[in-house]
C-alpha positions as CSV (number, residue, x, y, z in Angstrom):
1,X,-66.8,75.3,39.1
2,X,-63.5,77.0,38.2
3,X,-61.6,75.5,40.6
4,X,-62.7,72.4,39.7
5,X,-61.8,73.0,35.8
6,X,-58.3,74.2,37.4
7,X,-58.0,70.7,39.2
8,X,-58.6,68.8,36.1
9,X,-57.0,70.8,33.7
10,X,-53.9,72.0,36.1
11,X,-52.5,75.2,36.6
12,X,-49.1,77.0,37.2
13,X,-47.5,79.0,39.5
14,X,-44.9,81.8,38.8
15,X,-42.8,84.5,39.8
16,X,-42.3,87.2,37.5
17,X,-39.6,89.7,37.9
18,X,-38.0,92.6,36.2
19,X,-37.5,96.1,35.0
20,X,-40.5,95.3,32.7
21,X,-42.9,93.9,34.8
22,X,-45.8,96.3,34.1
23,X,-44.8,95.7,30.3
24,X,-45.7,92.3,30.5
25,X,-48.7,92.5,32.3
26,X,-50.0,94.9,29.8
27,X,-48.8,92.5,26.9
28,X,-51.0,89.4,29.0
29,X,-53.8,92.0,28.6
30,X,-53.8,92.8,25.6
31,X,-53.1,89.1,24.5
32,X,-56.2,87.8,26.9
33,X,-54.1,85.6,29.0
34,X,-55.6,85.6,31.8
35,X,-53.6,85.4,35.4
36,X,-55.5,85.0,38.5
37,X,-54.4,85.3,41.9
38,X,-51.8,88.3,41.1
39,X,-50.1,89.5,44.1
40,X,-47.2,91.6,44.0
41,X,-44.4,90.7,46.0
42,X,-40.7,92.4,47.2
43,X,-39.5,92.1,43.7
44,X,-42.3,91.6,41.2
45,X,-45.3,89.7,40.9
46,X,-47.0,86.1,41.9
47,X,-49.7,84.2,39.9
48,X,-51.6,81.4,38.4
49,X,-51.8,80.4,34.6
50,X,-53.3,77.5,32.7
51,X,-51.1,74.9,31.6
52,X,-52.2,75.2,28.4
53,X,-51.0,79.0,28.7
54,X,-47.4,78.1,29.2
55,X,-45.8,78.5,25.7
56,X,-47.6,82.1,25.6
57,X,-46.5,83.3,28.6
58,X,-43.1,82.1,27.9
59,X,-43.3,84.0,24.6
60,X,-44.4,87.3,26.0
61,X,-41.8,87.3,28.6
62,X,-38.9,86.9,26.3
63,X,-40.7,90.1,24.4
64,X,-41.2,92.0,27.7
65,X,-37.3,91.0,28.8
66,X,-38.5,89.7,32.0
67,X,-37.5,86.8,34.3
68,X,-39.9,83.7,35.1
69,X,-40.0,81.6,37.7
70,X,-41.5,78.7,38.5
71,X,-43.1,78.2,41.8
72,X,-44.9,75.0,41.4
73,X,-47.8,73.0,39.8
74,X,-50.9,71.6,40.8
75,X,-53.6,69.9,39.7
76,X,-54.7,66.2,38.6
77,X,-52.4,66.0,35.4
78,X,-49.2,66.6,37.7
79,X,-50.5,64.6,40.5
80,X,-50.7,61.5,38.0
81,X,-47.4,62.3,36.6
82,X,-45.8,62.3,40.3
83,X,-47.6,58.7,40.9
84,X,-47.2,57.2,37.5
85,X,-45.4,54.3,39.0
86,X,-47.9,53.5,41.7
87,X,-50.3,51.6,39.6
88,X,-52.3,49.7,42.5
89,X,-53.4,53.3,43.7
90,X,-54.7,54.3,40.3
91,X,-56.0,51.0,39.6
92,X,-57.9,51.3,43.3
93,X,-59.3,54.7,42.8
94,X,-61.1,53.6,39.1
95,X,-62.3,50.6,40.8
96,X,-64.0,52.2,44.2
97,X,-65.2,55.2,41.6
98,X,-66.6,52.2,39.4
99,X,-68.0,50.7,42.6
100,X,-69.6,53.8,43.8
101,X,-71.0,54.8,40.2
102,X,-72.6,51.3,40.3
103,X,-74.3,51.4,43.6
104,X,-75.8,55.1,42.4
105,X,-78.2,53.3,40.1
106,X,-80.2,51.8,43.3
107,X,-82.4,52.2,45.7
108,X,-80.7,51.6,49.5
109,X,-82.6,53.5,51.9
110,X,-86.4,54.7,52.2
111,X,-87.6,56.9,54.8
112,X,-91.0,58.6,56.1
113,X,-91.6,61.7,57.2
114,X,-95.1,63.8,58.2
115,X,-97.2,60.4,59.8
116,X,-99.3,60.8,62.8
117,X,-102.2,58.6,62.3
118,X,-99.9,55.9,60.3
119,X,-96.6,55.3,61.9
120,X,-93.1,54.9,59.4
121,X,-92.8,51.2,60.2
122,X,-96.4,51.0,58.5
123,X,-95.7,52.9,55.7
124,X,-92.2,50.9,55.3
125,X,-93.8,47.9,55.6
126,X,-96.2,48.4,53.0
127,X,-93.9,49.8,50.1
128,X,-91.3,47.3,50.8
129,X,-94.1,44.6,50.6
130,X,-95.8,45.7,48.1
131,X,-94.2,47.8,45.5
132,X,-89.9,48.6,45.9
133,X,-87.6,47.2,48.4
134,X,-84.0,47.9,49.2
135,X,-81.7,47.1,46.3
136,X,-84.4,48.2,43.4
137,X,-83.2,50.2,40.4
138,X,-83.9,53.9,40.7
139,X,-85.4,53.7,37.0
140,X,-88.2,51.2,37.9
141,X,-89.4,53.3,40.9
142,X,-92.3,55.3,40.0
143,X,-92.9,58.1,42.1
144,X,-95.9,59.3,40.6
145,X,-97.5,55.8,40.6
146,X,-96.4,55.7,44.9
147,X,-98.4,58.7,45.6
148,X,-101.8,57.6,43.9
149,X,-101.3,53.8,45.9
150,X,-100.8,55.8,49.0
151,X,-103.5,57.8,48.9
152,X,-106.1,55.5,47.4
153,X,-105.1,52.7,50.3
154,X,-104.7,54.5,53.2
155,X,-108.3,57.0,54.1
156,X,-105.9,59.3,56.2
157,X,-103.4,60.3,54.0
158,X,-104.7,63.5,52.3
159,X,-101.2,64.0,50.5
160,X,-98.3,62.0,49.5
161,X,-95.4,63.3,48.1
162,X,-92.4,60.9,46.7
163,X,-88.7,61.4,45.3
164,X,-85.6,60.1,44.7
165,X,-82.6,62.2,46.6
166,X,-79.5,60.3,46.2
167,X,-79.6,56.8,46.5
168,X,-82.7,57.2,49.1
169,X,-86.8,56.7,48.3
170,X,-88.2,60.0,50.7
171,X,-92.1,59.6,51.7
172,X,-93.6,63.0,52.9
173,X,-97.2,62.5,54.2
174,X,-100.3,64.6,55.4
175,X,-102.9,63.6,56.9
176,X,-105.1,66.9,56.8
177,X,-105.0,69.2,53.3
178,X,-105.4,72.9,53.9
179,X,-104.2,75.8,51.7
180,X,-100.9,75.8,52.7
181,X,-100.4,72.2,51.4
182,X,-98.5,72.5,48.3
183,X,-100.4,70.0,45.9
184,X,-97.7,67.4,44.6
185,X,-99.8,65.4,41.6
186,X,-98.8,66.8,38.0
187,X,-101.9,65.3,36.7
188,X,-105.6,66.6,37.4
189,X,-107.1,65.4,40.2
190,X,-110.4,65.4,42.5
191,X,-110.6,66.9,46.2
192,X,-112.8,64.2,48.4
193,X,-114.1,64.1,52.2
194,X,-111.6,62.2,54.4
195,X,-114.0,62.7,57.3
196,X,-117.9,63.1,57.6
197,X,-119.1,65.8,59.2
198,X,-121.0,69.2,57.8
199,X,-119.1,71.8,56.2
200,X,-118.8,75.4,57.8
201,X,-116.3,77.0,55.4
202,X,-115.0,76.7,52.0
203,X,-112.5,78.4,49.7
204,X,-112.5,77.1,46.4
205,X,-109.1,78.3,44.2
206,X,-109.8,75.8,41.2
207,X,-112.1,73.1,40.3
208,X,-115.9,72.9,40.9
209,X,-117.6,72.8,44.0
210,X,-120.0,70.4,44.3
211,X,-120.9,71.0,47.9
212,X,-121.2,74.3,50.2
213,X,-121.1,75.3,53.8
214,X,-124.0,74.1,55.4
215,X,-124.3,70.4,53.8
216,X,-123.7,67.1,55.3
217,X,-121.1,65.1,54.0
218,X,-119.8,61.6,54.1
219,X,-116.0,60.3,53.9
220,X,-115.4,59.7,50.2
221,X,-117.6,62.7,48.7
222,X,-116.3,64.8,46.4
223,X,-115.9,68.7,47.3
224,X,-114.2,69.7,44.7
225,X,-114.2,68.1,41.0
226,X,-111.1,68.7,38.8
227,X,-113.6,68.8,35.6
228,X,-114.3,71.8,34.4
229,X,-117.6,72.2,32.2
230,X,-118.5,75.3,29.4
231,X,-121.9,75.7,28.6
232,X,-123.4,77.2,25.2
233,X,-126.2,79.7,25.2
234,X,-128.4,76.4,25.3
235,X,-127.3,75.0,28.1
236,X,-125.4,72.2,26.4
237,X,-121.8,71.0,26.9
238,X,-119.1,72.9,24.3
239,X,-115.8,71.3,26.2
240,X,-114.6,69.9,29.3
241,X,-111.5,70.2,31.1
242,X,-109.3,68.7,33.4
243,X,-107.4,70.7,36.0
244,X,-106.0,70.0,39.6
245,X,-108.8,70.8,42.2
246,X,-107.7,72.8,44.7
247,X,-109.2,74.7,47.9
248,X,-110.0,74.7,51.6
249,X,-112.6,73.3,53.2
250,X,-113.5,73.3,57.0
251,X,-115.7,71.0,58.7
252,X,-117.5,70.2,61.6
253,X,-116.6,66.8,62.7
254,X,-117.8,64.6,65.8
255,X,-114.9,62.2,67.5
256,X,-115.7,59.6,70.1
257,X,-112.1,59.2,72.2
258,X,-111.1,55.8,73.9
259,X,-108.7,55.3,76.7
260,X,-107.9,52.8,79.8
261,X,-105.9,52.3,81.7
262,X,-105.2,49.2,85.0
263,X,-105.8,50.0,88.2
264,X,-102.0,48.0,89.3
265,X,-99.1,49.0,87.0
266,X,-95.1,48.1,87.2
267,X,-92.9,51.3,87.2
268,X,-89.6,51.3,85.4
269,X,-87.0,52.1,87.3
270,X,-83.5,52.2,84.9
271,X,-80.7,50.9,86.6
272,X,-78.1,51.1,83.5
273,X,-77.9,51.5,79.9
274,X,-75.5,50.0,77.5
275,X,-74.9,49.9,74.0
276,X,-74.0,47.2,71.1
277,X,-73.7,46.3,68.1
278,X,-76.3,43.9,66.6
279,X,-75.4,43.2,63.2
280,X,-73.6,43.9,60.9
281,X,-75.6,44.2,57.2
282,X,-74.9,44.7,53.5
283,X,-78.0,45.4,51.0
284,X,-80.7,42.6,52.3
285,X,-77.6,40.6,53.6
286,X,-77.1,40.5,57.5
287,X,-74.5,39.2,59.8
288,X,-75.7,38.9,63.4
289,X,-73.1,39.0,66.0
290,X,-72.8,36.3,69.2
291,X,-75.6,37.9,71.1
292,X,-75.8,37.6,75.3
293,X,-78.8,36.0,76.9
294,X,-81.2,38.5,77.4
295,X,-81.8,39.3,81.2
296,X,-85.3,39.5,83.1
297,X,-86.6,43.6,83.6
298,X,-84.4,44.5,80.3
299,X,-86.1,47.3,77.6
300,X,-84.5,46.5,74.3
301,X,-84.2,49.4,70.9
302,X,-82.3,49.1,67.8
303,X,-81.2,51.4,65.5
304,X,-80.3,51.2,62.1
305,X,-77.4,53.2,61.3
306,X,-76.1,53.6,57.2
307,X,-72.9,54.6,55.8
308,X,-73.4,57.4,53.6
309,X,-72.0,59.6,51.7
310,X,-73.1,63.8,52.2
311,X,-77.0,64.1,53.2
312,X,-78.3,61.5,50.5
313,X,-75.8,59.1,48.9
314,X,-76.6,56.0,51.1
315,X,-74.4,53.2,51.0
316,X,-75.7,49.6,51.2
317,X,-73.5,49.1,54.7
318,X,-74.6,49.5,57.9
319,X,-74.6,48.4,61.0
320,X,-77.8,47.6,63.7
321,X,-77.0,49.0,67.0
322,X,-79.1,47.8,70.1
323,X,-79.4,49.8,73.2
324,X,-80.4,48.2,76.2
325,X,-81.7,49.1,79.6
326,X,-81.9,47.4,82.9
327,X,-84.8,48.2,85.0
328,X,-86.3,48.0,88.3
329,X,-89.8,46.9,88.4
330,X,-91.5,49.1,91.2
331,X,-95.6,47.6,91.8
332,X,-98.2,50.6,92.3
333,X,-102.2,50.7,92.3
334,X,-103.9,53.9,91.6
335,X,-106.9,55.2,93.3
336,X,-109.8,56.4,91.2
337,X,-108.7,60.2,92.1
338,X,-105.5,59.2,90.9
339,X,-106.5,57.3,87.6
340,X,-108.9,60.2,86.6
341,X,-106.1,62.5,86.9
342,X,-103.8,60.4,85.1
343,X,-106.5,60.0,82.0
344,X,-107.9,63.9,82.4
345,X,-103.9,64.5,81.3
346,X,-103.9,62.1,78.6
347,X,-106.8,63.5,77.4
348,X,-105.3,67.0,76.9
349,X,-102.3,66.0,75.5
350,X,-104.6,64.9,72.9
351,X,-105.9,67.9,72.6
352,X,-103.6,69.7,72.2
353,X,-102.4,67.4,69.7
354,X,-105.0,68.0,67.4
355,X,-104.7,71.7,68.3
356,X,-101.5,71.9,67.1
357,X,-102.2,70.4,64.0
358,X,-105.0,73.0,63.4
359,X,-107.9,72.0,64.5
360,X,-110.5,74.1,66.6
361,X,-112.0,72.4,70.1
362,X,-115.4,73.3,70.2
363,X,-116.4,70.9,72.7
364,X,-115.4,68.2,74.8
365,X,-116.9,65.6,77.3
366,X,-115.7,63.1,79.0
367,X,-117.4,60.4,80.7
368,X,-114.8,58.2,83.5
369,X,-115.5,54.9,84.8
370,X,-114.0,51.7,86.6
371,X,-114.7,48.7,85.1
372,X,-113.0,45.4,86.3
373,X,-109.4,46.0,86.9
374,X,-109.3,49.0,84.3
375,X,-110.3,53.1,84.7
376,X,-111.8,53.9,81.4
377,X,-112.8,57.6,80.0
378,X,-114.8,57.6,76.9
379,X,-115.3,61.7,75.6
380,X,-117.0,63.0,72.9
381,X,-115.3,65.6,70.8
382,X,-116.4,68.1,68.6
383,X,-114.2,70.2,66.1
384,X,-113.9,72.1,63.2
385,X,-110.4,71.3,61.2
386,X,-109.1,71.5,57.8
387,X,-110.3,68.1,55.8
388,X,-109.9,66.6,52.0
389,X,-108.0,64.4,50.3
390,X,-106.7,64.3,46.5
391,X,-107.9,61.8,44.7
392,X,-107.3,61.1,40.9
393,X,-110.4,62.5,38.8
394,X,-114.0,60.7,38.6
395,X,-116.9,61.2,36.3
396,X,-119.5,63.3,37.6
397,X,-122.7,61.5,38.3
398,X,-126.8,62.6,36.6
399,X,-127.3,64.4,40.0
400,X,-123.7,66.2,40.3
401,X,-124.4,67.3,36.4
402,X,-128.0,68.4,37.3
403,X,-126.4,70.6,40.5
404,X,-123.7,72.8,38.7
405,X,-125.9,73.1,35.3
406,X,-126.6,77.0,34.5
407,X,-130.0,77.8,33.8
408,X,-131.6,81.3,33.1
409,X,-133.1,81.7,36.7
410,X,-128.9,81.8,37.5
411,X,-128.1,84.3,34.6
């Protein structure tokens, strides 16, 4: 911060030298001047001042009987002074500061982090259509707003969390809520089933449980109410509260698993890769470049690539780059030993998918088949994982009332 100060306000640098030297130094002390950078040299001293410090520094060294030099001067207000007469650079610099200030006010990037279920053209795809696209003002984008529609329209998503970094709308998504999940709603809210299955443990930090391990639940059934409810020495209702709900909850769940694949496949075989660019875009304008006709056996990707500035200030320029491969289509037909093999590995990379994000295998069993021109492996699988979802706060039904009522059999 104080070098920046320096660079707006501009400092000096001087050479101070003499029989006094010391003398003046102790005369800046006393008179809180302060000098930074002080190095002493063959024949007295080196340093910075303020500008604004000039006249008293010149003052005290008359006093002290001491020579000063000046060394040089830096900062902004010399640096205009030296390019006074260049007018077109000063003029260009306010106008590409303008520029830049002006494209800070919107929205011109929006990525998606965390999705395994729901891929980030999905999510991209449904925000752009539906509520903010590229080129929106940053103050009509309602983060708080994005999380409950996320949440509310996709059954997966057990946590959304949105914000503004820069010029760029971040989604961060997950799919399973556990303890370690920091809860992002700063309003009070509901935990609910995201899965059916029975419950087999449960840690409730806050809220009220309206379920416990043992029960059967279904997908959309609240576990954990954000109402809190105080009793009298009646029985009756004082006050109710709202707080965020908050725990974990482990369930059994049952999964049936579906995979095929045909008995004669092509192989890729790449022959070459090459790179180019595609377009050329600016905000929700684009350019295309004079594109080559596509050859047979060719896998096509694009990328979108943005000019920024630092990790977050995106720019609304950009260019599409599209890599393509040539290929070698080689014809193969698996045998059933083969095609068994092939979907037992599938299988366990599944697995071990769902491992990985926390879940417990308890059991699995698959059943493999041919049928027509396809090997197929349909496997049941049972585990216990991490489930709930926030949802924004209902009103408790007669029979949810009934369950967490006190009464003196509980006392």
């Amino acid at each position: 911060m104080l070098k920046i100060l320096h660079f707006i306000f501009g400092r000096m640098y001087f050479q101070v030298k003499g029989y006094q030297t010391e003398r003046f130094l102790n005369l800046c002390a006393k008179n809180h001047l302060v000098l930074w950078e002080l190095k002493p040299v063959s024949d007295g001293y080196v340093f910075f001042i303020r500008r604004s410090s000039y006249q008293m520094l010149e003052a005290l060294a008359e006093k002290a009987n001491v020579d000063l030099a000046l060394q040089g001067q830096k900062g902004l207000p010399y640096f205009l002074i030296e390019h006074k007469k260049r007018k077109i650079l000063f003029f260009s610099m306010c106008l590409c500061g303008l520029m830049i200030l002006s494209l800070s006010q919107f929205l011109w990037e929006i990525t998606v982090s965390g999705g395994e279920v729901y891929s980030e053209s999905d999510i991209l795809k449904y925000v752009t259509d539906n509520y903010y696209h590229i080129g929106t003002l940053k103050y009509q984008i309602d983060c708080d707003a994005l999380e409950d529609h996320l949440r509310e329209d996709y059954a997966e998503i057990a946590w959304a969390s949105c914000s503004i970094q820069g010029t760029r709308l971040h989604i961060e998504i997950k799919e399973t809520l556990d303890r370690k999940t920091k809860q992002n709603p700063k309003k009070p809210c509901d935990i609910v089933a995201n899965k059916s299955g029975i419950i087999t443990k449960m840690a409730v930090k806050s809220g009220t449980p309206l379920v416990s391990v043992g029960d059967s639940v279904k997908r959309g059934t609240t576990l954990i109410s954000g109402l809190i409810y105080y009793y009298s020495d009646d029985f009756t209702v004082t006050q109710t509260d709202k707080i965020k709900a908050d725990g974990e909850i482990v369930m059994r769940t049952k999964e049936v698993y579906n995979n095929s694949i045909p008995m004669e496949y092509y192989e890729k075989l790449i022959t070459g890769k090459k790179k180019s660019i595609k377009n050329l875009y600016f905000g929700q304008y684009q350019f295309d470049f004079p594109e080559k006709k596509r050859q047979d056996h060719t896998n096509v990707m694009t990328k979108r690539r943005s000019l920024k500035i630092g990790k977050s200030f995106y720019l609304p320029i950009g260019i599409t780059m599209q890599i393509t491969e040539r290929y070698k289509p080689k014809k193969k037909i698996l045998t059933k030993k083969e095609a068994q093999l092939k979907l037992k590995k599938q299988l366990e990379r599944y697995l071990m998918k769902k491992a990985k994000a926390g879940a417990k295998i308890v059991h699995c069993e698959g059943n493999y088949k041919k049928k027509n021109n396809r090997y197929e492996v349909k496997a049941s699988i049972i585990k216990e994982e991490s489930v709930g979802k926030i949802r924004n706060i209902k009103k408790l039904t007669k029979k949810q009332e009934k369950m967490i009522t006190p009464t003196t059999a509980q006392q």
